[in-house]
N, C-alpha and C positions, 0 to 999 in steps of 0.2 A: 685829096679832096679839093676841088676846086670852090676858090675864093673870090665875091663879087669886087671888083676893086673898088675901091676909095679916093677921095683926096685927100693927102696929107699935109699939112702946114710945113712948108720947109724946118722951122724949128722943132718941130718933133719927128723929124726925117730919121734921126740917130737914136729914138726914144727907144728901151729895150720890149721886143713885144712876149708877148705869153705863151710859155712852150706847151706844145702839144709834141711828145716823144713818137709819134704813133698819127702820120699823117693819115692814115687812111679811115682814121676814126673821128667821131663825131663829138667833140666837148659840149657842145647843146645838148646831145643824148644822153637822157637822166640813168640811163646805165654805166654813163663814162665816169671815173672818179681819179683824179690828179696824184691821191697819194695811194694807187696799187704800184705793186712792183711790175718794170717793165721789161726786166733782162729775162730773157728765156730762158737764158743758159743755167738760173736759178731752179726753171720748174723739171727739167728733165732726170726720172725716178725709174729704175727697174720696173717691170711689169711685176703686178701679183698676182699669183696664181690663183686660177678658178677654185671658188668655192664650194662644195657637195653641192650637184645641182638638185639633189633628191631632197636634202635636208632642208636647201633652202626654200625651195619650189612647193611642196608637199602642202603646208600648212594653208596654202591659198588656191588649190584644185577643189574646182567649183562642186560644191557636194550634185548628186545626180538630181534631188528637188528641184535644185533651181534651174537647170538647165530645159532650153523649152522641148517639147513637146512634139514630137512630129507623129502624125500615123500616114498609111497608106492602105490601101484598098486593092491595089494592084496584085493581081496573081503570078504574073511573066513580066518580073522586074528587068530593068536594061542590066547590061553588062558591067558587073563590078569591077572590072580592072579597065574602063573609061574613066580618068580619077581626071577631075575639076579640082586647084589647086586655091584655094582663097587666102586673097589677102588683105588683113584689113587696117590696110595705110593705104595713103598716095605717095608717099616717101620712092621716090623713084630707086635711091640708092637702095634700099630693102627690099621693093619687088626685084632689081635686079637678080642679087643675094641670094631670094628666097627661088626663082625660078631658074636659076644658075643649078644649085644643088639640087633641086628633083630632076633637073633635066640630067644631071650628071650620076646621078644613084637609081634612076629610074630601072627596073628589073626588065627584063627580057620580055614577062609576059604582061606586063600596062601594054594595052592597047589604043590608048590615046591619055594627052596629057595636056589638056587645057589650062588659062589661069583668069582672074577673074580679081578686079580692085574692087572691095567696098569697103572705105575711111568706116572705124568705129572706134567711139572717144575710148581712151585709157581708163578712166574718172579718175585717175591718179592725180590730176593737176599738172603743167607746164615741166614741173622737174621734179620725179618722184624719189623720194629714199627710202632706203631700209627697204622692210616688206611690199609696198606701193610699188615697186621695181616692177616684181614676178607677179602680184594682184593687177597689175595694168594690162599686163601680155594676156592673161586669162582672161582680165574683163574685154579685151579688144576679140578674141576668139571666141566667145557669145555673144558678143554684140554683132560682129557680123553673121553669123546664123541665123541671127536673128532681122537682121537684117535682109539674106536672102531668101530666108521663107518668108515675109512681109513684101519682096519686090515682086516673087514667082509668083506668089498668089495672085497679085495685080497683072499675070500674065508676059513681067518682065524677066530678061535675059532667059525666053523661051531657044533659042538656037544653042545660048554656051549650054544650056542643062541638058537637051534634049541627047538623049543615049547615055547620061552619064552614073555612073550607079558606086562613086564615092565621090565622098569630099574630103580632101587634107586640107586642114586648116594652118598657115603656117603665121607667127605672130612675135616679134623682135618689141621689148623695149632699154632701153638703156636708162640705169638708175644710180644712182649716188648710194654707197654703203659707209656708216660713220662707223668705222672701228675702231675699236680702244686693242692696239694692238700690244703684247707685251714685248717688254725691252723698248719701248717709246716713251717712255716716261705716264706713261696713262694717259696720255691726251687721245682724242680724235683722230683719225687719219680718216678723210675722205677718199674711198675709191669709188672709181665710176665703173661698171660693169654691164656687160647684156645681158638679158636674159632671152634665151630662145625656146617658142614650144612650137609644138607641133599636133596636130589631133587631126587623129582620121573619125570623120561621123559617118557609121553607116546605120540601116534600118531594115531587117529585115520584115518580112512581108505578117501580117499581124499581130508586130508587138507597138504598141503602144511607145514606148522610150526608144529613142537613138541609143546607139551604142557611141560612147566617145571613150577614145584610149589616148592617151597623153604621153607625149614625149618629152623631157624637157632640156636643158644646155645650158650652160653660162659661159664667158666668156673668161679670157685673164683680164685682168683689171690697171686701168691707170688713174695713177695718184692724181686729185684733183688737186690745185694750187692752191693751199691753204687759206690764202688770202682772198683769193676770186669766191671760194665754196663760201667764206662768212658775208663776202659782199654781195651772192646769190641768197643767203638767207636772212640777210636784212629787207629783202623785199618783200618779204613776208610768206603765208602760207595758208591756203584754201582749207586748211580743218586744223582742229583746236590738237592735234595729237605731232603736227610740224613734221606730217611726210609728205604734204604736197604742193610742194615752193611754188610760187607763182613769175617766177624768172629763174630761166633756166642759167649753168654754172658757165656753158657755152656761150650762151648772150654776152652775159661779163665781159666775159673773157674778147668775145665780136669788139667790142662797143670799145674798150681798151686798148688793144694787142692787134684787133683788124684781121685775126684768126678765123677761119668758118666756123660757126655757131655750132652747124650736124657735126664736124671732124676738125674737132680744134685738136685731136689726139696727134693730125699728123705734124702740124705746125711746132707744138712742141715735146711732143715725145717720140718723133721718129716712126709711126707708126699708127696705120690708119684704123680707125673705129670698125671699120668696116673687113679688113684683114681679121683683126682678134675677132668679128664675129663668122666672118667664114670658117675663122678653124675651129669657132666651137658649133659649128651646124657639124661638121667635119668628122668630127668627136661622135656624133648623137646617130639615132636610125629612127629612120623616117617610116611612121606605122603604115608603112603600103599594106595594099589587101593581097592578103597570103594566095599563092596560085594555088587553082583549084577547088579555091574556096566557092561555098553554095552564094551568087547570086544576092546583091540589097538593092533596096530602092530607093536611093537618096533623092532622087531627082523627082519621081513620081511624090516623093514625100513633099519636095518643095514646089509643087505643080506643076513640074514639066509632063 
């Protein structure tokens, strides 16, 4: 960090100054704090193994009530294996990710494979735990649905929709899990994890409801640094039940260490955020529309 210079009184030329271990960091920044530990070689933990991505995931698939509403009217729906791939982050490193792997499992008979950003909030908060992890990924894959049948309607992104006759929704987010693991003496162990879904929404020609079929993934998990996770939740939390931290574990960790905030996994665990979630995309199958299947009209649904 570059520092404005001063004048110094010759006498206080030898005065001892105030160490910052961590030049690249900010001690202004109400994230910095002097007494976290600063050796890396302290945080680096085994990876832990993915958790049942069914057990976990299950409990937070959106009942079919809430999900919106689409109809059509179209009798000579477009071509079902024209699949529009939605994403709804600007997180460039996860659209990368997420259109890396359809482009790489895409079947023989997709006839085209489009992809499409629309940002839709988590409502999870800055740094979600526990259950708010896989509830965030799901809120993010009806928010953008929702989202692109409120743009279509207004007569937007008519060229990506037009001929397209599904939509995969694909939706990553990364959460903090406190486990009381045995043989730890019963304490906490923070792991950080992904979670990955996937949903294809199609519509056949006079019903009333989309069809959404859910896929889901987690990731392997790396131990969050003990210290940095209680210094993430003394900044407090957007609901009274302390799953939706409002500074993230990675900030800290920024503000301190001078670590990337998205992938502080690689600086000190050897191992990028972004690798453990390709191999749990990797793990998973992607609900493409089965060949020879009859025909939906996702696009007419969203007024293409």
């Amino acid at each position: 960090m570059s520092h404005i210079p001063t004048t110094t009184p010759a006498s206080a030329a030898a005065a001892p100054k105030p160490t910052n271990p961590n030049p690249d960091t900010k001690p202004t920044n109400p994230l910095y704090n002097p007494t976290l530990p600063t050796d890396r070689s302290l945080f680096r933990q085994p990876l832990r193994p993915a958790p049942d991505a069914t057990a976990l995931c299950a409990p937070y698939i959106p009942s079919p009530s809430t999900l919106p509403t689409l109809t059509t009217t179209t009798t000579r729906p477009p071509n079902p294996n024209n699949v529009l791939l939605l994403i709804p982050t600007a997180n460039a490193s996860k659209t990368a990710l997420l259109t890396a792997h359809l482009a790489a499992t895409r079947p023989p008979h997709i006839t085209s494979l489009t992809h499409l950003q629309i940002p839709a909030d988590s409502g999870v908060g800055e740094q979600p735990y526990d259950g708010a992890g896989p509830r965030g990924a799901f809120n993010r894959v009806v928010g953008a649905v929702h989202a692109l049948q409120r743009q279509a309607e207004r007569g937007t992104y008519g060229e990506v929709l037009s001929g397209v006759g599904t939509v995969v929704v694909g939706a990553v987010e990364n959460f903090v899990r406190r486990e009381r693991a045995a043989g730890e003496g019963g304490v906490l162990v923070p792991v950080d994890y992904g979670v990955v879904v996937f949903c294809r929404v199609s519509l056949a020609p006079g019903e009333e409801r989309a069809r959404w079929e859910w896929r889901v993934g987690v990731s392997k998990g790396v131990m969050v640094p003990r210290e940095y996770w209680r210094a993430a939740e003394g900044f407090g939390f957007e609901d009274d039940e302390r799953m939706h931290g409002k500074v993230t574990v990675g900030e800290v960790l920024a503000a301190n260490l001078g670590v990337d905030k998205a992938d502080w996994f690689l600086s000190l665990m050897g191992v990028s955020r972004y690798d453990l979630l390709r191999d749990a995309m990797e793990e998973m199958e992607v609900p493409w529309p089965a060949a020879g299947n009859a025909p939906v009209a996702v696009s007419k649904a969203f007024g293409a």
